[in-house]
C-alpha positions in Angstrom: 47.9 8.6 -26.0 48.5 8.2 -22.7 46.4 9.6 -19.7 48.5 13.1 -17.8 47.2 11.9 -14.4 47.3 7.7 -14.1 49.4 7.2 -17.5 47.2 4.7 -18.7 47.3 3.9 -22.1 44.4 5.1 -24.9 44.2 3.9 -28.4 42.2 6.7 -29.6 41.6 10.3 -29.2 37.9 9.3 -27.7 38.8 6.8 -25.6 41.7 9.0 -24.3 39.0 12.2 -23.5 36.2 9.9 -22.4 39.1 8.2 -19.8 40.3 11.6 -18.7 36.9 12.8 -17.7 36.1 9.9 -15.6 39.6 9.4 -14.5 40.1 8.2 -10.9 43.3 10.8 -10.5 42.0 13.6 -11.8 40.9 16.0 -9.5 38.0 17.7 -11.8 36.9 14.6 -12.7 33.4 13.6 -13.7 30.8 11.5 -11.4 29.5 8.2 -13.3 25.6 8.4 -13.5 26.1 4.2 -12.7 27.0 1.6 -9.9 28.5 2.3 -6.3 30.4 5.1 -7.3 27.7 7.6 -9.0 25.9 10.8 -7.7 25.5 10.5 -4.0 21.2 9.9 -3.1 19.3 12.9 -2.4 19.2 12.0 1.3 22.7 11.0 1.5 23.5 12.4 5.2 19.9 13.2 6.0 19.8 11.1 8.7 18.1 13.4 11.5 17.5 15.7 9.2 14.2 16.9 9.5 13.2 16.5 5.9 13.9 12.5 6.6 10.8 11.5 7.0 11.8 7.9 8.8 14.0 9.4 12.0 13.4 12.6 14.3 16.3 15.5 14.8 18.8 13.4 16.3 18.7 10.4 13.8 16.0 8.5 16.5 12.9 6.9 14.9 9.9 9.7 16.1 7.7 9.4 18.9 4.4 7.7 18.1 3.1 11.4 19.3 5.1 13.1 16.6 3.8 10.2 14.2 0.6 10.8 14.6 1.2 14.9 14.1 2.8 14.0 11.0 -0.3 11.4 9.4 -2.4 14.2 10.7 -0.8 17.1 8.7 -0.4 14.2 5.5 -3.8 13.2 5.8 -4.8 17.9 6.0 -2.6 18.1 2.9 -4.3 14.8 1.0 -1.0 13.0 1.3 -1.4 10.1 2.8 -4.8 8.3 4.5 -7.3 5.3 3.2 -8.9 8.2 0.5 -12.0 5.8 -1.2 -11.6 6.3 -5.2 -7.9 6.1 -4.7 -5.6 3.9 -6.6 -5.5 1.9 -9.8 -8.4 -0.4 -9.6 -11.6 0.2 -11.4 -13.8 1.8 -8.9 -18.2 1.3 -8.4 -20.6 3.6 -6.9 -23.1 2.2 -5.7 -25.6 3.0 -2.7 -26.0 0.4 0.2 -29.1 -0.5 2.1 -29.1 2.6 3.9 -28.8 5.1 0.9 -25.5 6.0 1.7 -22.8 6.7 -1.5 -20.2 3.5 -1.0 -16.9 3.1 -3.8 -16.6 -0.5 -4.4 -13.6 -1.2 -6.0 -13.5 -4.8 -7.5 -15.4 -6.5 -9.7 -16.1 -9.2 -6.7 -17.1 -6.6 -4.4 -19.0 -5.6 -6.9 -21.1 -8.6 -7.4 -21.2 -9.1 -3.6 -23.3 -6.2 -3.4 -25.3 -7.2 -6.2 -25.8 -10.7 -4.7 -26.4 -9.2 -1.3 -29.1 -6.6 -2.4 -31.0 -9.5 -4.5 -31.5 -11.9 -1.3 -32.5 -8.3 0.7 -29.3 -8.8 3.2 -28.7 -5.7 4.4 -24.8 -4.2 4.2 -23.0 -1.2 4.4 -19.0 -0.2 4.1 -18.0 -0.2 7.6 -15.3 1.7 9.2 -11.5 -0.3 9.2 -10.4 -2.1 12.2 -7.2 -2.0 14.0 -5.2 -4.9 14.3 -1.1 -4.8 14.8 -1.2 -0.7 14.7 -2.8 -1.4 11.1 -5.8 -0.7 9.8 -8.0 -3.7 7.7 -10.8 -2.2 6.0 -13.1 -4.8 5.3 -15.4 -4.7 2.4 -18.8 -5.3 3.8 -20.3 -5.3 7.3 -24.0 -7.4 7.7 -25.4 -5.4 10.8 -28.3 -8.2 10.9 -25.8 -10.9 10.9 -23.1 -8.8 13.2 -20.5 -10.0 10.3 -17.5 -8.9 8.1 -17.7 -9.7 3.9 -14.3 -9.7 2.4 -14.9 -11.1 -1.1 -11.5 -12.5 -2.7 -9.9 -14.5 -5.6 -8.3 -17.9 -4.2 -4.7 -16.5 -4.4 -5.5 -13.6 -2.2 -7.6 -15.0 0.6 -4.6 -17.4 1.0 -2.1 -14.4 1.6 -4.4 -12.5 3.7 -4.8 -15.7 5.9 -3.0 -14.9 8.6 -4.2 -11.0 8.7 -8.0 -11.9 8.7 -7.5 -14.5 12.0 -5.3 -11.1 13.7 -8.0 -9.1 12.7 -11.0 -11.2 14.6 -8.9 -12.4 17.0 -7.9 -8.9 18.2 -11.3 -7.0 17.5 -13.6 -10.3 18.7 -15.7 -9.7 15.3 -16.3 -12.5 12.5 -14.5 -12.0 9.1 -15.7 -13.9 6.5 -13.7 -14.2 3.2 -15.6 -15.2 0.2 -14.3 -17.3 -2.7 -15.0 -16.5 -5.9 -16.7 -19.9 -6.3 -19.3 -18.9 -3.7 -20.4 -15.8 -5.3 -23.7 -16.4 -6.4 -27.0 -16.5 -5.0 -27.3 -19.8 -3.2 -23.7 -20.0 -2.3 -23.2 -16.4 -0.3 -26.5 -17.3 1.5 -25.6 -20.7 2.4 -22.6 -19.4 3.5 -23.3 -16.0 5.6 -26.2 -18.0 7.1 -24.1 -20.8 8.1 -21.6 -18.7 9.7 -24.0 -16.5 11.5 
């Protein structure tokens, strides 16, 4: 059988329906669900569109007023923000040295507070920093010691390298991030009262 709009040959009666329907000459043709030439995106000519949430009415990335209108309405709504409990990780409440409810949520974190509370340093969750127009939220701030915890695995505190050194060198505070090697007793002490 041969195909009434390109003449292409089909050796059976599926082949020859399946070709029609996707058929590049044929004018009703189906849309492939696959590659280049599937259904269009669902923002496909969006652009300044005010659904888009990446550019303003004339396709122009939105003022940094109109930004911060639009985390504000998010942030109303529950959509966006730092909430605390969010997210995949196993979460820990705990209460800090001042009786106020803090989520930890990491294991290391976890036994940072534990470590902390059982040499009496006094900590709290303090509130993130700005560095970059970002936000770091550190783990734990030492009021005593006027000093930032961030307790890490080895792979991570070498990522976050470059962020932690922003971060002090933009908000003049000290960061410290602590291996897990060094969480114990003697080794957070030694440490947090050698930096401080």
């Amino acid at each position: 059988m041969n195909c009434e709009f390109c003449q292409r040959e089909c050796k059976s009666e599926i082949a020859y329906r399946s070709h029609k329907s996707l058929c590049p000459k044929n004018p009703n043709r189906k849309q492939p669900s696959y590659g280049t030439k599937g259904k269009p995106s669902w923002n496909k000519g969006l652009v300044g569109d005010p659904r888009c949430s990446q550019v303003g009415q004339e396709g122009k990335p939105h003022s940094e007023e109109t930004k911060l209108k639009l985390s504000k309405i998010a942030k109303e709504r529950k959509l966006g923000g730092y909430r605390p409990g969010a997210g995949r990780s196993k979460k820990f409440k705990v209460v800090d040295s001042y009786g106020n409810e803090a989520c930890l949520q990491s294991t290391y974190e976890l036994k940072c507070s534990e470590i902390l509370n059982g040499l009496n340093i006094k900590w709290t969750r303090p509130s993130p920093l700005r560095y970059d127009d970002k936000l770091y939220y550190p783990d734990f701030y030492l009021p005593e010691f006027d000093l930032y915890l961030d307790p890490k695995n080895d792979y991570l505190i070498g990522l976050d390298k470059e962020k932690i050194d922003k971060v002090m060198q933009q908000n003049g505070v000290k960061v410290i991030m602590v291996p897990e090697g060094t969480l114990n007793n003697t080794g957070l002490a030694q440490l947090v009262r050698a930096i401080a």
